[in-house]
One Martini backbone bead per residue (centre of mass of N, CA, C, O) as a GRO file, in nm:
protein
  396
    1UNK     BB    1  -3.163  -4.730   4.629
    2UNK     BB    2  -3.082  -4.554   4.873
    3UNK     BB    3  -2.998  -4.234   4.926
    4UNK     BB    4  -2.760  -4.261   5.094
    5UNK     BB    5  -2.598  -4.478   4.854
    6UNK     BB    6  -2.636  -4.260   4.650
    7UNK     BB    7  -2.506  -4.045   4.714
    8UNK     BB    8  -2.204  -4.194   4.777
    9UNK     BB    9  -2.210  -4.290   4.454
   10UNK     BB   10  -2.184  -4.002   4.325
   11UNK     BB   11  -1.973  -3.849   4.502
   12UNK     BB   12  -1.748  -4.095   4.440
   13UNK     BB   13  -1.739  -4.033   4.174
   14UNK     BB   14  -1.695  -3.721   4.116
   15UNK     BB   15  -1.432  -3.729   4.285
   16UNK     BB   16  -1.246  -3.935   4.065
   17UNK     BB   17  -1.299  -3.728   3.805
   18UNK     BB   18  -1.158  -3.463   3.936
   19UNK     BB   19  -0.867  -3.606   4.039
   20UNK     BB   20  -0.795  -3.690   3.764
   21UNK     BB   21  -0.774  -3.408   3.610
   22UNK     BB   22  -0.552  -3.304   3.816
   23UNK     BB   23  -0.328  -3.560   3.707
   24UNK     BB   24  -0.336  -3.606   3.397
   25UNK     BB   25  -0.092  -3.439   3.331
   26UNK     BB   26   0.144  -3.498   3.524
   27UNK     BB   27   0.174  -3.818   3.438
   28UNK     BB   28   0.287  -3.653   3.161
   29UNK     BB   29   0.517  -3.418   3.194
   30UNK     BB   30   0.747  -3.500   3.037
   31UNK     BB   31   0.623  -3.520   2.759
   32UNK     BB   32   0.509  -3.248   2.743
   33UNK     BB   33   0.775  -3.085   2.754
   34UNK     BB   34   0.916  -3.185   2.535
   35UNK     BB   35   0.686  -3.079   2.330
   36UNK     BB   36   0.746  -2.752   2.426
   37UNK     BB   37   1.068  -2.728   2.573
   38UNK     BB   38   1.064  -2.805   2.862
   39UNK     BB   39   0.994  -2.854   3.197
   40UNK     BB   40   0.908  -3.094   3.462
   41UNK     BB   41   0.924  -2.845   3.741
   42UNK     BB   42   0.624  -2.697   3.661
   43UNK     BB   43   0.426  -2.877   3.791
   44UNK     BB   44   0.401  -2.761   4.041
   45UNK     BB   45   0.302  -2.508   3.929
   46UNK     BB   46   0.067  -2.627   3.841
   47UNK     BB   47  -0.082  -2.769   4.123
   48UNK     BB   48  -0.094  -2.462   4.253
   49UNK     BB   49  -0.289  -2.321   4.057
   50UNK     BB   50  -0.495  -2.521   4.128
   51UNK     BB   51  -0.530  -2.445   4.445
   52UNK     BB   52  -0.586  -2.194   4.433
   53UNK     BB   53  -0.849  -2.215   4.237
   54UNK     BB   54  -0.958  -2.394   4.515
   55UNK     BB   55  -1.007  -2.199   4.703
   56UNK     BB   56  -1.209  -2.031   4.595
   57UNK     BB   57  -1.434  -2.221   4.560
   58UNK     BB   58  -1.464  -2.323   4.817
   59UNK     BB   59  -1.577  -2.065   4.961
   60UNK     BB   60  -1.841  -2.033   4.770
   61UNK     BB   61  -1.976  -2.265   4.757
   62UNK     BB   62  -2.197  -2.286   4.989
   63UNK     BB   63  -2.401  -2.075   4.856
   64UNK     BB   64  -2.430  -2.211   4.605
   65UNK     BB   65  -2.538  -2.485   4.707
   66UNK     BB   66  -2.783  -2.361   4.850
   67UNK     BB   67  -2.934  -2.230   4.560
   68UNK     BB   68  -2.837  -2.475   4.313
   69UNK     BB   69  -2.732  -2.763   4.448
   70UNK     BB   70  -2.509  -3.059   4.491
   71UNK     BB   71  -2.516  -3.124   4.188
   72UNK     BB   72  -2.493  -2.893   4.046
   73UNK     BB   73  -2.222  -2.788   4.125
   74UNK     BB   74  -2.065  -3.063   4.041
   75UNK     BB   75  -2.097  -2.990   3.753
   76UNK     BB   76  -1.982  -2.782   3.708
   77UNK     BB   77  -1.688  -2.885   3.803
   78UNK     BB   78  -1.689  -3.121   3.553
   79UNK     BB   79  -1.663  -2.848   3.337
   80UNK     BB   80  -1.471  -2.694   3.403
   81UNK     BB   81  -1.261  -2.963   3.411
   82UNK     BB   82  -1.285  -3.007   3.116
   83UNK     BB   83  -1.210  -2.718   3.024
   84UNK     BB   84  -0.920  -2.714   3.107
   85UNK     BB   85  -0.832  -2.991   2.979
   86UNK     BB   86  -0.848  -2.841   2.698
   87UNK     BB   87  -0.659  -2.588   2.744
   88UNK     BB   88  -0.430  -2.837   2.818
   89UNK     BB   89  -0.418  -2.903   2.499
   90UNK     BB   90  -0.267  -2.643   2.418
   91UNK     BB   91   0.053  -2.519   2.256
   92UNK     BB   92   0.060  -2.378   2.590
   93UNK     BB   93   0.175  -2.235   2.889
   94UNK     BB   94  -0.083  -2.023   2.947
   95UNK     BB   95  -0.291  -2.251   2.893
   96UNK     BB   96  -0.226  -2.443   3.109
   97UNK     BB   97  -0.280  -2.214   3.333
   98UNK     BB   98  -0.557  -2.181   3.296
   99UNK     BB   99  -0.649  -2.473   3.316
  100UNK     BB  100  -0.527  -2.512   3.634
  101UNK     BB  101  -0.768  -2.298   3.732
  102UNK     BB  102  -1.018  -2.438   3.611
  103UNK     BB  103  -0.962  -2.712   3.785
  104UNK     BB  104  -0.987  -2.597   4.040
  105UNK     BB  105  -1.265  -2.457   4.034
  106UNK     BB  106  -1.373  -2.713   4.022
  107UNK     BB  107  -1.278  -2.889   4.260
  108UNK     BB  108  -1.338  -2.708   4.511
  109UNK     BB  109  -1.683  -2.764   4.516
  110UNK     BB  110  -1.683  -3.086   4.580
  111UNK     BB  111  -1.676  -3.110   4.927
  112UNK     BB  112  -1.861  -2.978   4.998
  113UNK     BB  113  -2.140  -3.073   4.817
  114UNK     BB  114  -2.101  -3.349   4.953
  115UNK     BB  115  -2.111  -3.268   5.262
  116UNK     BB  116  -2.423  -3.160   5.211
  117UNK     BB  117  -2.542  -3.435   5.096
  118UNK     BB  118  -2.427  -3.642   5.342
  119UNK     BB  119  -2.551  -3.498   5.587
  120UNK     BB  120  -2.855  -3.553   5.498
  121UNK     BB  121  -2.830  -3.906   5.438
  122UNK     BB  122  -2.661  -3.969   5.734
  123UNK     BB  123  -2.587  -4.090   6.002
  124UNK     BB  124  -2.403  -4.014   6.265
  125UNK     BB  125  -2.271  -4.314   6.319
  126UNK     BB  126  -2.164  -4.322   5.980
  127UNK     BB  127  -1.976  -4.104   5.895
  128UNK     BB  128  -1.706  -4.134   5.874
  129UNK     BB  129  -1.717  -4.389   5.664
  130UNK     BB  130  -1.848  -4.284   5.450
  131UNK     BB  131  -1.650  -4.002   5.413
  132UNK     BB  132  -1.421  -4.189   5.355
  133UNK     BB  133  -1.567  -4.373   5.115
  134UNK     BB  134  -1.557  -4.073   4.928
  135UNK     BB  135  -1.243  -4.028   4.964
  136UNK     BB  136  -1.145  -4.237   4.766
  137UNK     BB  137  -1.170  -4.081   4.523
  138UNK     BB  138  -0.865  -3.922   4.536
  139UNK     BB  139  -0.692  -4.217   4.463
  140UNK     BB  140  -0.826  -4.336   4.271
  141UNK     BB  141  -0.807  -4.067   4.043
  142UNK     BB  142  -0.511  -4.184   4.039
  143UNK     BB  143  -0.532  -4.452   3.952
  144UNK     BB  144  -0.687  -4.380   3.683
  145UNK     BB  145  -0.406  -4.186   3.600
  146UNK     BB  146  -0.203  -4.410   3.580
  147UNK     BB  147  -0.371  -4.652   3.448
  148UNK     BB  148  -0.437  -4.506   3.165
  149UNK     BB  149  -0.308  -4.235   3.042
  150UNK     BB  150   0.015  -4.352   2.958
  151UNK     BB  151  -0.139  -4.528   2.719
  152UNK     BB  152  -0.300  -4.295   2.605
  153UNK     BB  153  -0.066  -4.158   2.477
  154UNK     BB  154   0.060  -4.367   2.328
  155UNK     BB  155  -0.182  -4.376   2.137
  156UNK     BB  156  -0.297  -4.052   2.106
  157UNK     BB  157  -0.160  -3.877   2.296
  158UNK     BB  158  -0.155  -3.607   2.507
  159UNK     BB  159  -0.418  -3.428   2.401
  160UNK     BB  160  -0.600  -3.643   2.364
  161UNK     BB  161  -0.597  -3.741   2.687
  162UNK     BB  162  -0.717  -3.491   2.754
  163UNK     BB  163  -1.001  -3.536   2.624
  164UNK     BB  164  -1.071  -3.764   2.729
  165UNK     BB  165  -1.109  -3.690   3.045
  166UNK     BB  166  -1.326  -3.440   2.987
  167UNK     BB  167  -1.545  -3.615   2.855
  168UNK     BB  168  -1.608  -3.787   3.115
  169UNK     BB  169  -1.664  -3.529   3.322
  170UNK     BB  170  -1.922  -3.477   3.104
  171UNK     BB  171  -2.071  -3.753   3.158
  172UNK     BB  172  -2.106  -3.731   3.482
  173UNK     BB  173  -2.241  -3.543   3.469
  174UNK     BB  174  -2.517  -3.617   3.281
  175UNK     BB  175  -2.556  -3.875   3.449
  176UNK     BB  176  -2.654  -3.682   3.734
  177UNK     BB  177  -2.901  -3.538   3.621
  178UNK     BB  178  -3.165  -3.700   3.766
  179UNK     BB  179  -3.091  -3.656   4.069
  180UNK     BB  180  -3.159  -3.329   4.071
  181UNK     BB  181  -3.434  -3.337   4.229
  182UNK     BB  182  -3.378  -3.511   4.472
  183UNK     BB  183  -3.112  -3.380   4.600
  184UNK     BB  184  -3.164  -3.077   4.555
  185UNK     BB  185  -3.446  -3.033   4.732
  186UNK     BB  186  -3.322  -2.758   4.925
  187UNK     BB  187  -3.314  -2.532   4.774
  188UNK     BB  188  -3.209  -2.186   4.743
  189UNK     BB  189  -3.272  -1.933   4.531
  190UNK     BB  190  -3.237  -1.675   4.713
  191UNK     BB  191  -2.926  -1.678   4.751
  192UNK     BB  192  -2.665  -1.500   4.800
  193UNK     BB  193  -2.425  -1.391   4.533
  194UNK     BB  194  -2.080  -1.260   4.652
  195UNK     BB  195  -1.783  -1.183   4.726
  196UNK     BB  196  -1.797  -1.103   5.014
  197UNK     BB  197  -1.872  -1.424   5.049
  198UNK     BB  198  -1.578  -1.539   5.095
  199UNK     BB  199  -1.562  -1.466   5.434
  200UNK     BB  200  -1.787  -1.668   5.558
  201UNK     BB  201  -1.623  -1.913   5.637
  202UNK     BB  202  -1.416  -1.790   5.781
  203UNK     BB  203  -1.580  -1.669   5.995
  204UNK     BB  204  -1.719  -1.956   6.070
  205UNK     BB  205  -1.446  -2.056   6.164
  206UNK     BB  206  -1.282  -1.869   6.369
  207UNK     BB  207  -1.596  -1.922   6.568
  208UNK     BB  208  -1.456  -2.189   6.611
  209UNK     BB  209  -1.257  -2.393   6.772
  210UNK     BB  210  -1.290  -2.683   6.633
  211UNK     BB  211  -1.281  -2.575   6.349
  212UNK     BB  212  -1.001  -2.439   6.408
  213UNK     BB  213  -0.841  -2.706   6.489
  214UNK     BB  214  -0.922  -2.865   6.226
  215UNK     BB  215  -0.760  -2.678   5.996
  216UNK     BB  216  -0.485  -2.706   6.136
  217UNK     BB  217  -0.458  -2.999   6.105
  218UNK     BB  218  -0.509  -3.003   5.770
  219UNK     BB  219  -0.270  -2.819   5.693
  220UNK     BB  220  -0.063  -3.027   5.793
  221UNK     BB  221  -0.185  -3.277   5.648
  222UNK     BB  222  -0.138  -3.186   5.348
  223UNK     BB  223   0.173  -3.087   5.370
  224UNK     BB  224   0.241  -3.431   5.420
  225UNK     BB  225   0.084  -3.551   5.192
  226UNK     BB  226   0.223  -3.412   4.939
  227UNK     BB  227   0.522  -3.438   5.015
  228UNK     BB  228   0.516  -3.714   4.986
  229UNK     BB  229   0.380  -3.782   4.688
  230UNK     BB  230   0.583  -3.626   4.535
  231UNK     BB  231   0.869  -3.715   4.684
  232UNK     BB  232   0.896  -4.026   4.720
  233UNK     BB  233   1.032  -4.137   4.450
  234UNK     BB  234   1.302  -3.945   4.457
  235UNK     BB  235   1.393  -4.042   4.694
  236UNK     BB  236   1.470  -4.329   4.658
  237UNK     BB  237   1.632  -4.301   4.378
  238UNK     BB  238   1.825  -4.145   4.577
  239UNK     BB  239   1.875  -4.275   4.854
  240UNK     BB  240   1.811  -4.601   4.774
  241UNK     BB  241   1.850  -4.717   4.497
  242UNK     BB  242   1.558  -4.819   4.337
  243UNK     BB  243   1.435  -4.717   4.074
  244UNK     BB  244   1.140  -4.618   3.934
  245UNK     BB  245   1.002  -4.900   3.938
  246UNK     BB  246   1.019  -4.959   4.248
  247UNK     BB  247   0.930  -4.633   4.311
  248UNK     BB  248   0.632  -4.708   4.183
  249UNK     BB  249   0.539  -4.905   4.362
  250UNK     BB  250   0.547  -4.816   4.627
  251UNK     BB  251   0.368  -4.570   4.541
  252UNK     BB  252   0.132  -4.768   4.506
  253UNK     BB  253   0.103  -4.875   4.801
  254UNK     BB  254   0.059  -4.612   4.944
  255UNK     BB  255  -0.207  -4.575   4.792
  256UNK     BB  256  -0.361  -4.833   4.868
  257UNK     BB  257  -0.330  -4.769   5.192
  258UNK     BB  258  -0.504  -4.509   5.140
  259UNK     BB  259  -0.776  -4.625   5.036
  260UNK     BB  260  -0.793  -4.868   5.332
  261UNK     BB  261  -0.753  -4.635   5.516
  262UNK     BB  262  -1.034  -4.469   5.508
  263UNK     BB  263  -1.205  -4.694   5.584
  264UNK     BB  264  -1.120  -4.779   5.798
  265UNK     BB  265  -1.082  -4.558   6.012
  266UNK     BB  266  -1.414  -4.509   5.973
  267UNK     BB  267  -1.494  -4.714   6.129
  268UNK     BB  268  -1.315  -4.716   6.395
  269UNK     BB  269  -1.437  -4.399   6.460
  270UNK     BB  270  -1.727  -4.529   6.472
  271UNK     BB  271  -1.700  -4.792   6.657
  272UNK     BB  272  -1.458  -4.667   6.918
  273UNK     BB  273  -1.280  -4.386   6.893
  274UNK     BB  274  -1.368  -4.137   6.745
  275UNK     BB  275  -1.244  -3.902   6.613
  276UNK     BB  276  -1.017  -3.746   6.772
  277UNK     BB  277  -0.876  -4.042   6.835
  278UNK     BB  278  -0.822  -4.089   6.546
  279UNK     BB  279  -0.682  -3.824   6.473
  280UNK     BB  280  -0.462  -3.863   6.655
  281UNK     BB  281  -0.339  -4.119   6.593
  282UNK     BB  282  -0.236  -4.014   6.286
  283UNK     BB  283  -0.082  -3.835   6.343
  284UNK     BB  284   0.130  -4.042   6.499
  285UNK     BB  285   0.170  -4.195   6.244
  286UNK     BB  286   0.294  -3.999   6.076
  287UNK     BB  287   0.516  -3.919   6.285
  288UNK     BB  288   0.662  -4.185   6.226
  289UNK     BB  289   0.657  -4.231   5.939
  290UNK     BB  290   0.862  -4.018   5.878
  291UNK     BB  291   1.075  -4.062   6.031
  292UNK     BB  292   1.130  -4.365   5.887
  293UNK     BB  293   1.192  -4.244   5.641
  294UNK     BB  294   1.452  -4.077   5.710
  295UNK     BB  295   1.570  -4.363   5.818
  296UNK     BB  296   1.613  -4.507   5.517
  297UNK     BB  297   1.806  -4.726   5.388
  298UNK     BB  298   1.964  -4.960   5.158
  299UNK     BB  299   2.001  -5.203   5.373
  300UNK     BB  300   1.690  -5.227   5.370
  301UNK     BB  301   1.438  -5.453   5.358
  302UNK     BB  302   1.218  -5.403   5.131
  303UNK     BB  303   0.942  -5.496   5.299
  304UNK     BB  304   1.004  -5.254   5.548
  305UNK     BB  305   0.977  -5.018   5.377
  306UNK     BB  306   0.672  -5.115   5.220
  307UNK     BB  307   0.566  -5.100   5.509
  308UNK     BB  308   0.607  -4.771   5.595
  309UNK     BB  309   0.470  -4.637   5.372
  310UNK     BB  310   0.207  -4.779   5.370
  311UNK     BB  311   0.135  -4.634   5.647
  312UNK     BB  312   0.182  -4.395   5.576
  313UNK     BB  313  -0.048  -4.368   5.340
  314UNK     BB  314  -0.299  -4.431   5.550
  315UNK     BB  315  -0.236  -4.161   5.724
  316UNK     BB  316  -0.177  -3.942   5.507
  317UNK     BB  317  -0.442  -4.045   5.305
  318UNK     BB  318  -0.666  -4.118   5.547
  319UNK     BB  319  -0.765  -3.850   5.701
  320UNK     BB  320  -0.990  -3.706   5.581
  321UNK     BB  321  -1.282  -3.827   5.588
  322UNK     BB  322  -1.301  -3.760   5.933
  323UNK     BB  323  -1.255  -3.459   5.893
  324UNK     BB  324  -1.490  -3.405   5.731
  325UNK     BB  325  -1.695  -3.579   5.959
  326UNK     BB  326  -1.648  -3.329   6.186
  327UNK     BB  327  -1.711  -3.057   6.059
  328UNK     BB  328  -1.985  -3.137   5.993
  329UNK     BB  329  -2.118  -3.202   6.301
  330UNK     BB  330  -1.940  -2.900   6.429
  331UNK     BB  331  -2.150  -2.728   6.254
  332UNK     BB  332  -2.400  -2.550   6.180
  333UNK     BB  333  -2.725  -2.597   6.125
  334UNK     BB  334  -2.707  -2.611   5.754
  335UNK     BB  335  -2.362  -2.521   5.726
  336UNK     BB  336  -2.167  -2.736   5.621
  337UNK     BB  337  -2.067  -2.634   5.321
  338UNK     BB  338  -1.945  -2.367   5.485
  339UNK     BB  339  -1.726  -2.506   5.666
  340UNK     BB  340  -1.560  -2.683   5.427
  341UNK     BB  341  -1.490  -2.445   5.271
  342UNK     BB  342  -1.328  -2.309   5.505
  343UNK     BB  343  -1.120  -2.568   5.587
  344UNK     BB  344  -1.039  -2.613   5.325
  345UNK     BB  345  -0.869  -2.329   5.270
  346UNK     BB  346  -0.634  -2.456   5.445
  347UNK     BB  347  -0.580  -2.741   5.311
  348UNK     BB  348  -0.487  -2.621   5.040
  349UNK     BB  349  -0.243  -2.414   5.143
  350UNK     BB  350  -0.105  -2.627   5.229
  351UNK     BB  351  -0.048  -2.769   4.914
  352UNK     BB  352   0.082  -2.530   4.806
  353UNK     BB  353   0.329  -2.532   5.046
  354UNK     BB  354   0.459  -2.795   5.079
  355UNK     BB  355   0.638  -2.911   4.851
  356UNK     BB  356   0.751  -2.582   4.812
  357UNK     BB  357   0.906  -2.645   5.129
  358UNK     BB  358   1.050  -2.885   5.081
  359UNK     BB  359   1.178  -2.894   4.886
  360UNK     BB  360   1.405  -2.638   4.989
  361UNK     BB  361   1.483  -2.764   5.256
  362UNK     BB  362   1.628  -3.027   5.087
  363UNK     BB  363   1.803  -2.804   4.914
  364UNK     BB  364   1.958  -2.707   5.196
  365UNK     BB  365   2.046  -2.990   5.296
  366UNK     BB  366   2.072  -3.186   5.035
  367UNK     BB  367   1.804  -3.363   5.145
  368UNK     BB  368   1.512  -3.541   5.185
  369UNK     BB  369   1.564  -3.606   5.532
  370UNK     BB  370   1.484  -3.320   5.615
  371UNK     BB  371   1.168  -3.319   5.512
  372UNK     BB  372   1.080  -3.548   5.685
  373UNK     BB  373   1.162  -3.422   5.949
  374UNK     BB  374   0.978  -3.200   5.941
  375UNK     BB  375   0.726  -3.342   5.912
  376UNK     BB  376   0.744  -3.495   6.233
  377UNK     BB  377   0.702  -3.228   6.369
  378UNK     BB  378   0.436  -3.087   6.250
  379UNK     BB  379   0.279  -3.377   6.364
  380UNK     BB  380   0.355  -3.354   6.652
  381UNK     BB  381   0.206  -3.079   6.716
  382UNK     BB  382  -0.087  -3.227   6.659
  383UNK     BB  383  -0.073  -3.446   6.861
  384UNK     BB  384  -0.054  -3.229   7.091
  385UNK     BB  385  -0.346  -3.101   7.013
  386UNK     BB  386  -0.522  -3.275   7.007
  387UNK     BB  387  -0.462  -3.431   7.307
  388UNK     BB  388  -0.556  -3.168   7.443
  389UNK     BB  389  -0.875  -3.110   7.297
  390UNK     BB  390  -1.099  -3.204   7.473
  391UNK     BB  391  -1.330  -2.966   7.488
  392UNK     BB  392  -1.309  -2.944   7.134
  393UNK     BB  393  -1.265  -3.240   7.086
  394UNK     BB  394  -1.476  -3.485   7.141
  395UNK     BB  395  -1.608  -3.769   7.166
  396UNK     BB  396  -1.803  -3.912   6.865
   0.00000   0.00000   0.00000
């Protein structure tokens, strides 16, 4: 196996199991509530913690990673997040929180990480799509948490499945360890770890305008992404009388289409139209599927539902991987990695803002068909700003 589809094996490994971490204990949310005396609207505020904690390490990353090098900090990142599954195995709110903040430490940089191993072993000409099939592993690691934890909870508890994901997860860093000598060997030990350097990422996009651009549109993109997948079931369940069975195949079809849709993207983009084009294109299907999701009635046929979802699904989880090899391209010279930590920490923030902002205004609506049109405003203005973009992100 050549070097680069070693490193884009082990990064969308790495990336499948620290997403999987993230979302283990939601899929179980109702039953751990029920164990604990607690409610399942908590959930929000885990996954709140889980990216606050994101935003923090993925600004270190770059950093680190020059350092210890992306093999060593990835692996950090699956024992961080190993420590939290075991941490929110515990059955105490207060651990579970402290687990949660654990988890995000680790997963915030694992795509610095993997961003600076891939941009050293991936041609120019193929990034998009590499970096779109390693971004396949975010939507994975929900079908792995989907399709795993909930039988797995029914036979060993819910305790014991956050410890058998934790173990994985540090099966995964092991596994990893063979190859630390040879993707790592960029590393340099000399390089300063100090926390004043937590601003020197986010100094870095905001001296570059593409790079500035890139951010913006990733926070709004997150923004969409997250209330999307957060609220899409109990929207149907809710406003057209779906059932949550019926409401979770949707939301299957939509993770599914988020799936094909980072390959595909990332083909399209490497191949014809150029990541800004493709960029503003996503954005455009997001305004499209958003607006269509909000005028969805009871009275239509289900497969065309069903096709909207997926539409959605495809552009708004399917976005990553270029916006990724994007920052990476636009970044200055060997700082892949702190340009993409600094990228990150708007990505994340959208993350954290997106959903209760969404339930709040759907609140205040009274229903959730508020919440999508509020979506279709957010990146319609995000279309109009890529597409007006020419100077910053030209065609690559």
């Amino acid at each position: 196996m050549t070097a680069a589809w070693l490193a884009l094996a082990v990064t969308t490994a790495i990336q499948s199991l620290v997403s999987m971490a993230v979302l283990t204990l939601p899929v179980m949310a109702p039953a751990v509530a029920q164990a604990l005396g607690t409610s399942a609207t908590y959930t929000g505020l885990y996954v709140a913690l889980v990216y606050v904690g994101a935003i923090f390490a993925s600004l270190s990353a770059g950093n680190a990673v020059a350092r210890f090098g992306a093999i060593r900090v990835s692996q950090g990142g699956l024992v961080l997040c190993a420590a939290g599954l075991a941490l929110s195995a515990l059955p105490s709110l207060p651990a579970i929180a402290a687990g949660a903040l654990l988890i995000g430490l680790g997963y915030g940089p694992i795509t610095p990480a993997s961003s600076h191993l891939l941009v050293r072993t991936t041609p120019a000409h193929r990034m998009s799509v590499v970096f779109s099939i390693k971004q396949t592993g975010v939507p994975l690691g929900g079908v792995l948490a989907g399709a795993i934890v909930p039988g797995l909870m029914l036979w060993v508890g819910w305790q014991a499945a956050l410890l058998f994901v934790a173990a994985a997860n540090l099966v995964c860093a092991a596994v990893a360890q063979p190859l630390r000598a040879g993707l790592d060997a960029d590393r340099d030990p000399a390089t300063r770890l100090a926390l004043g350097n937590l601003a020197g990422p986010l100094r870095l996009v905001l001296s570059y305008p593409a790079l500035r651009m890139l951010a913006a549109c990733s926070f709004a993109f997150s923004i969409t992404q997250l209330s999307f997948t957060s609220y899409l079931v109990t929207y149907l369940d809710a406003a057209l009388a779906y059932g949550l069975v019926t409401a979770g195949i949707a939301m299957s079809l939509a993770q599914l289409g988020g799936v094909g849709g980072r390959v595909f993207w990332g083909y399209v983009s490497d191949r014809w139209l150029g990541a800004r084009r493709m960029l503003t294109t996503l954005s455009l299907l997001m305004t499209a599927a958003a607006l269509a999701t909000a005028l969805l009635h009871p009275g239509l046929p289900v497969p065309l539902v069903m096709a909207v979802l997926v539409v959605f699904g495809a552009s708004a989880i399917g976005w990553n991987g270029i916006y990724l090899a994007e920052v990476a391209r636009r970044a200055p010279a060997g700082q892949a990695g702190l340009a993409t930590g600094g990228t990150l920490a708007f990505t994340f923030f959208g993350v954290v803002l997106g959903p209760p902002l969404f339930g709040a205004l759907s609140g205040l609506a009274g229903t959730y068909r508020a919440g999508f049109l509020a979506l279709a405003v957010v990146t319609g203005l995000c279309t109009v700003a890529l597409a007006r973009a020419h100077r910053l992100l030209p065609s690559t």
